[in-house]
C-alpha positions in Angstrom: -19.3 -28.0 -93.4 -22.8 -26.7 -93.7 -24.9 -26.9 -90.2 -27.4 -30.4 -90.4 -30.3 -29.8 -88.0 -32.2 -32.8 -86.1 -34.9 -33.0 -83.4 -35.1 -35.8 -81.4 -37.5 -37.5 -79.1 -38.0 -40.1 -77.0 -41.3 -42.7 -75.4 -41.6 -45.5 -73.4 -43.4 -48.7 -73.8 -43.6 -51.8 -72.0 -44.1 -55.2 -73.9 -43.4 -58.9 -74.1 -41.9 -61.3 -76.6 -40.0 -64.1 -77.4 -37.0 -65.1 -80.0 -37.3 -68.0 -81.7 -34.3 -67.5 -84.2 -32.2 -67.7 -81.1 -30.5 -71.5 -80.5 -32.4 -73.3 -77.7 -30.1 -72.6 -74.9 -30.4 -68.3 -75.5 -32.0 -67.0 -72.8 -34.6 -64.6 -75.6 -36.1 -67.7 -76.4 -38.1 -67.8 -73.4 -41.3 -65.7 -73.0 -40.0 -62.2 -70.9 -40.5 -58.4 -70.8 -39.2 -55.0 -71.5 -39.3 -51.5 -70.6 -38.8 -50.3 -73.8 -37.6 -46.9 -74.7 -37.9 -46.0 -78.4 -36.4 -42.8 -79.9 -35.9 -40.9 -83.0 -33.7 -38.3 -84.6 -35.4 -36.3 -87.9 -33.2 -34.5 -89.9 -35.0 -31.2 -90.8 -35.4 -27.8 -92.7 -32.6 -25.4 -91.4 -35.4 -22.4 -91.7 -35.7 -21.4 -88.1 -39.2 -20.2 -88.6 -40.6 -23.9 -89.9 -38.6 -26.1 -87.3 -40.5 -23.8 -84.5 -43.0 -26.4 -83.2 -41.5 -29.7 -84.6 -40.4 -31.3 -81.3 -43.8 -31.2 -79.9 -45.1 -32.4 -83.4 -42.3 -35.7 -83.4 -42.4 -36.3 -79.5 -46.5 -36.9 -79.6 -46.0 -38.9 -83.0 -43.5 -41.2 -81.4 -45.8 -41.6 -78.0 -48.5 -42.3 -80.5 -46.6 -44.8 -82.5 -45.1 -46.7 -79.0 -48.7 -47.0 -77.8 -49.2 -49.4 -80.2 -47.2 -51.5 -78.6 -47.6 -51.2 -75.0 -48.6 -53.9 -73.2 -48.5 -55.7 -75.7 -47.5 -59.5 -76.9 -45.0 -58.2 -79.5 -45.0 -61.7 -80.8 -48.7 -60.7 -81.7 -47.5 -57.2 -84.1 -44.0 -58.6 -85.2 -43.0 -62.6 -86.5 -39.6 -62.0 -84.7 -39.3 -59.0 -82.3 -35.1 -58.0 -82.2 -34.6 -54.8 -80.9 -34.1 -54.1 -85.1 -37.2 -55.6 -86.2 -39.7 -53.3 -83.4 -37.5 -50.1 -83.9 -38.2 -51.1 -88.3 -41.6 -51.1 -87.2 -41.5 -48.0 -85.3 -40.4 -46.8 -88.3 -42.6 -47.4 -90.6 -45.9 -47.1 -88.5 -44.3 -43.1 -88.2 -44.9 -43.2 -91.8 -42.1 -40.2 -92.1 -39.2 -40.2 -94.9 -36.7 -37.8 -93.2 -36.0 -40.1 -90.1 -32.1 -39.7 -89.6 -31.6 -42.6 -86.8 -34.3 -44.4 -84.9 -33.2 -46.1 -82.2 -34.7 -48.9 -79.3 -33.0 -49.6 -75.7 -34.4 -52.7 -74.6 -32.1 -53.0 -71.4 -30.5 -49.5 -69.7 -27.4 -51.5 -70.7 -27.7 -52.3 -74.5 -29.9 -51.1 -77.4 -29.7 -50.5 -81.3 -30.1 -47.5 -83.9 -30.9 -47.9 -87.5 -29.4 -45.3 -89.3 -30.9 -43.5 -92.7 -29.4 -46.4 -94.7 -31.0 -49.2 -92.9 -27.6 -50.2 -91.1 -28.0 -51.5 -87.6 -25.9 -49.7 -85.0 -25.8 -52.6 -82.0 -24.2 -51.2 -78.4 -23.8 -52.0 -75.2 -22.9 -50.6 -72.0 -19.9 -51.6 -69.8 -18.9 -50.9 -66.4 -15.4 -51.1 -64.5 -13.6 -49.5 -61.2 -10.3 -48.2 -61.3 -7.2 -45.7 -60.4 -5.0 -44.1 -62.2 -3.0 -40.3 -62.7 -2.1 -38.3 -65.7 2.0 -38.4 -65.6 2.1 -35.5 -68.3 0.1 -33.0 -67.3 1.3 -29.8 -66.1 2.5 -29.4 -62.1 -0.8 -28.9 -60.0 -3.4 -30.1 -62.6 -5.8 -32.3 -60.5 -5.3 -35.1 -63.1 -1.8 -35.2 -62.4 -2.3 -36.9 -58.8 -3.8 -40.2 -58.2 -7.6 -40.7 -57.9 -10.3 -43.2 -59.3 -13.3 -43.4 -61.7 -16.4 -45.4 -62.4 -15.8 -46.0 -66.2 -18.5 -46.5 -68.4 -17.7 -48.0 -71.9 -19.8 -48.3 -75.1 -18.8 -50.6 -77.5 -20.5 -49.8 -80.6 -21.5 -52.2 -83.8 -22.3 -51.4 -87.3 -24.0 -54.4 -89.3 -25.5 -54.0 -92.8 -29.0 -56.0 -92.0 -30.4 -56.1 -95.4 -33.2 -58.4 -94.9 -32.0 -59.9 -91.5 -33.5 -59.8 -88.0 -30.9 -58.8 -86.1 -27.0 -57.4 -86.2 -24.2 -58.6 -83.4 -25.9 -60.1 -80.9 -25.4 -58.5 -77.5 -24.2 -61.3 -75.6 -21.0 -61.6 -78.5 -20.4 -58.3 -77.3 -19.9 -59.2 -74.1 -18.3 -62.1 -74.2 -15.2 -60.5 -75.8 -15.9 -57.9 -73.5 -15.0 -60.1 -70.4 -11.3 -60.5 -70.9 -10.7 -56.8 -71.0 -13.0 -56.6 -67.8 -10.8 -58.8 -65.8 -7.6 -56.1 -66.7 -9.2 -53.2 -66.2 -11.2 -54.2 -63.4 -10.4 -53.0 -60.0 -6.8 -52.5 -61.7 -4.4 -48.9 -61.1 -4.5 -48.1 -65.0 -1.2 -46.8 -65.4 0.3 -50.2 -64.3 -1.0 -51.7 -67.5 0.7 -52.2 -70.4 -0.2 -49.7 -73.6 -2.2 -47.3 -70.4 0.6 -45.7 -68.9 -0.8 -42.3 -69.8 -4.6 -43.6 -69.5 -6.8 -40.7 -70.9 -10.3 -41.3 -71.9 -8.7 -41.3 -75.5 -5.9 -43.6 -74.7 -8.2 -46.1 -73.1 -10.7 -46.1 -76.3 -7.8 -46.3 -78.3 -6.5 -49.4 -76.1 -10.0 -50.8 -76.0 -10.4 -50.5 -79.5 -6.6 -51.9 -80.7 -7.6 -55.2 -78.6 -11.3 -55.8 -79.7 -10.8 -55.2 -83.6 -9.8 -58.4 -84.4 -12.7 -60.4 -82.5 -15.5 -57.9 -83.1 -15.0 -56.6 -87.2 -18.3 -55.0 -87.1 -16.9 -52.7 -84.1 -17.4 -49.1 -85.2 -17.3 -46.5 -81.8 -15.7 -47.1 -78.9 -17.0 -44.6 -76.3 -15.7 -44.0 -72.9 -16.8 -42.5 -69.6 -14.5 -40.6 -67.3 -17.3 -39.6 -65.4 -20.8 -39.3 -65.9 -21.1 -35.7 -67.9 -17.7 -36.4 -69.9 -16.0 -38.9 -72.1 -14.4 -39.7 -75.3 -15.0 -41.6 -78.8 -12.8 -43.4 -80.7 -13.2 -44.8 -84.2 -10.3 -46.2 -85.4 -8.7 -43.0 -87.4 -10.6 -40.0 -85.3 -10.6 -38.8 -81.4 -13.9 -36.8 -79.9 -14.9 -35.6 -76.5 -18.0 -34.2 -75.3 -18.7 -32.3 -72.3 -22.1 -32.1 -70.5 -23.6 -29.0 -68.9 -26.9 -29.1 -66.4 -28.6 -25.8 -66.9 -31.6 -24.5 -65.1 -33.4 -21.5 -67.0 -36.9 -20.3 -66.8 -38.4 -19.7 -70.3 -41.5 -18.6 -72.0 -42.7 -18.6 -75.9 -43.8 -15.5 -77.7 -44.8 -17.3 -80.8 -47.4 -19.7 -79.4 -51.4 -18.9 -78.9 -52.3 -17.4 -76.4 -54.0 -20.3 -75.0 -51.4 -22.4 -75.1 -49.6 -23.0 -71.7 -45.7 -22.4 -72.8 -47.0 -18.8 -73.1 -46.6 -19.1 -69.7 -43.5 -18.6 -67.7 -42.3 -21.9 -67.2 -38.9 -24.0 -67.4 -36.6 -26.7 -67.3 -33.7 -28.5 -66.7 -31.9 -28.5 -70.4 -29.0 -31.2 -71.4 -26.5 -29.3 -73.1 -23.8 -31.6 -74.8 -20.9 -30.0 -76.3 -19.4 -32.4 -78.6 -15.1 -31.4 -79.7 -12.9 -32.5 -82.0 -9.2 -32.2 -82.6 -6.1 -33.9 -83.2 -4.6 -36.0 -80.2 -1.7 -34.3 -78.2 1.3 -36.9 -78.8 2.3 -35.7 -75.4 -0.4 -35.0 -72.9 -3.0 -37.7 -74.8 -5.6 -36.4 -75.0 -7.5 -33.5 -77.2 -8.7 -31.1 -74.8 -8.7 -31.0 -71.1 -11.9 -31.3 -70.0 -11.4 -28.4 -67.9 -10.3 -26.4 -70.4 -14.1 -26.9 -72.2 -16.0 -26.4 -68.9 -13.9 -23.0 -68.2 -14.2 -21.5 -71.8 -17.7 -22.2 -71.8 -18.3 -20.8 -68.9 -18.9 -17.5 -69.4 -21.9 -18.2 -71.8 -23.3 -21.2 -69.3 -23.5 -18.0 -66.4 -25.7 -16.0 -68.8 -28.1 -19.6 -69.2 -28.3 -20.8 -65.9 -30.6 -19.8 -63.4 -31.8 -17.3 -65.5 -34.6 -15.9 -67.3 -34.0 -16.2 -70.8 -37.0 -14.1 -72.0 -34.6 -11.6 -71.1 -32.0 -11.8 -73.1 -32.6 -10.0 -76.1 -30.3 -11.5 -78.8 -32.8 -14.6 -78.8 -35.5 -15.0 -81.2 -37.2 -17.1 -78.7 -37.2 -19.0 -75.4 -37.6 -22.5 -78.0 -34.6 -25.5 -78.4 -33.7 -23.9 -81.7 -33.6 -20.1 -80.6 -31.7 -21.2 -78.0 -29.1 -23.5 -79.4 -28.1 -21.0 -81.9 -27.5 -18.6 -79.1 -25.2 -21.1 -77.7 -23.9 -21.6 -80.6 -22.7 -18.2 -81.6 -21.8 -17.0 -78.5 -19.4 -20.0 -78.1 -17.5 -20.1 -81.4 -14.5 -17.8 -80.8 -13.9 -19.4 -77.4 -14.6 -23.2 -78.2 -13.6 -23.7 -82.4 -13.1 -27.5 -82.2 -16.7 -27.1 -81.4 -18.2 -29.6 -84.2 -21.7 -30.7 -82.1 -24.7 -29.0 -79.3 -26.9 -31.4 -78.4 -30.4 -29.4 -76.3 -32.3 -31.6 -74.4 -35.9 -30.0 -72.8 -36.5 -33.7 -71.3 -34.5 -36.5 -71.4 -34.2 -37.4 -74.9 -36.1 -34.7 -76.2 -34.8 -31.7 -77.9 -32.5 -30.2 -80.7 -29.0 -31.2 -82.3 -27.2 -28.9 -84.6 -24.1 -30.5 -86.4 -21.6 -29.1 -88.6 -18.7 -31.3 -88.2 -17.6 -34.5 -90.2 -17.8 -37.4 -87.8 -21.6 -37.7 -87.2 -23.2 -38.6 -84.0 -22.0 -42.0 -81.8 -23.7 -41.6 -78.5 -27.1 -43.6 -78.3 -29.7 -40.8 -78.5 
């Protein structure tokens, strides 16, 4: 599938509103608050040369656009101020045509995304404590003995809005979220019924077999092993994605001279490796996560700690140069590679995608 290229960005506002739409006894139809953080994903020209400076370009637009509403009585700017209705605004106060998803988190626990086609993509964030061991794994895998995780799940909407205000409302989500809670919940996982080999994909496949029915509009279950790993489910297909902190010191040939990334500088990058294959009947999963973080390896060691002005296959020290490096270099090692997300900042940087499935975790 040919390559799809996206930057994305990321700004913070903080704002006030109330729901009116809501029945009396909602809890949005009093006046509250927000720290809002907005972001947006461009899909753009694949010519290497053109995409050079266009995260700077989209990360001030979106600070300028959010400044509109900061501080603000949203009330004020929007007649009824859902998380769809500001990030619609968002939108169109950018005034661009090639915006792939924009997307608002109102809570660090829930948010939404409207995709290229107007669709509102409603989430929200779940938590539970729990046990369990991998019975099928081979002799001496880590997995295979018993330990404990802090889950995170995502349960993951898709409404059509047309001309509505809002999709699933976030409090449906949770309320048919609750009875799954009190299973899995302090719980040994392999005790339970349908878990008794509970991989991240079994328990997104279990989670999503059991919320179907009560949520139709449920698109993406997601689930967090730990914090930098986790799996997708979405009803037919299986991905994991693996995260990967890596310090490098940078500097950029192609900028003036008086700007300061001529300098060398650096960062902390994001790099999220997103897999897919076909689900092991026996060991249930798709890959071993430690199978993704020793393959890629080899090309994180040549990243990390590291000046990259110094390696001489890259173009340059930008998201793009780099990614493609990364890209390249892990291909014969990592081929149910599909996704490689770059973040400079948090929610800031580059996404190349040649796979089928398309994104699902909030930007």
């Amino acid at each position: 599938m040919k390559e799809r290229v996206f930057v994305t960005a990321s700004a913070d506002f903080e704002a006030a509103c109330q729901i009116g739409i809501f029945p009396e006894s909602h809890r949005a139809r009093a006046l509250h608050g927000h720290s809002y953080k907005a972001s947006i994903r461009l899909a753009i020209d694949d010519s290497e040369n053109d995409n050079f400076d266009q995260l700077e370009v989209t990360r001030e637009l979106l600070q300028d656009t959010c400044g509109l509403l900061d501080y603000s009585y949203l009330n004020e700017i929007i007649d009824v101020p859902t998380d769809e209705n500001i990030a619609r605004y968002i939108k169109e106060q950018t005034g661009l045509s090639n915006i792939n998803v924009i997307g608002l988190t109102s809570q660090s626990n829930e948010g939404v995304h409207l995709d290229e086609f107007g669709a509102a993509h409603v989430w929200r964030r779940f938590r539970f404590e729990s046990a369990h061991r991998l019975p099928n794994v081979p002799s001496g895998h880590k997995c295979g003995r018993m330990h404990g995780h802090g889950f995170e799940v995502i349960l993951h909407t898709q409404t059509d809005l047309r001309q509505s205000h809002l999709g699933v409302d976030y409090d449906e989500i949770q309320k048919h979220w609750e009875e799954l809670h009190q299973l899995l919940h302090h719980n040994c996982l392999n005790d339970i019924s349908g878990l008794e080999n509970p991989t991240s994909e079994m328990i997104s496949f279990w989670i999503w077999s059991r919320l179907k029915r009560k949520i139709p509009q449920l698109s993406w279950v997601t689930v967090y092993e730990t914090a930098s790993s986790g799996a997708h489910y979405n009803g037919s297909d299986f991905r994991i994605w693996k995260d990967f902190s890596i310090d490098s010191a940078i500097r950029l040939d192609r900028v003036k001279e008086t700007d300061t990334r001529k300098r060398i500088h650096g960062h902390t990058y994001l790099c999220r490796l997103h897999l897919t294959a076909p689900l092991n009947d026996v060991l249930g999963w798709t890959i071993d996560y430690g199978d993704v973080k020793e393959k890629f390896n080899p090309i994180f060691d040549k990243l990390d700690h590291k000046p990259l002005y110094e390696i001489a296959e890259l173009a340059d020290n930008d998201p793009f140069s780099i990614v493609r490096w990364i890209k390249a270099n892990s291909a014969s090692q990592l081929v149910e590679l599909e996704r490689i997300d770059l973040f400079e900042t948090l929610g800031c940087g580059v996404t190349i995608d040649w796979g089928a499935l398309g994104p699902a975790l909030p930007i």
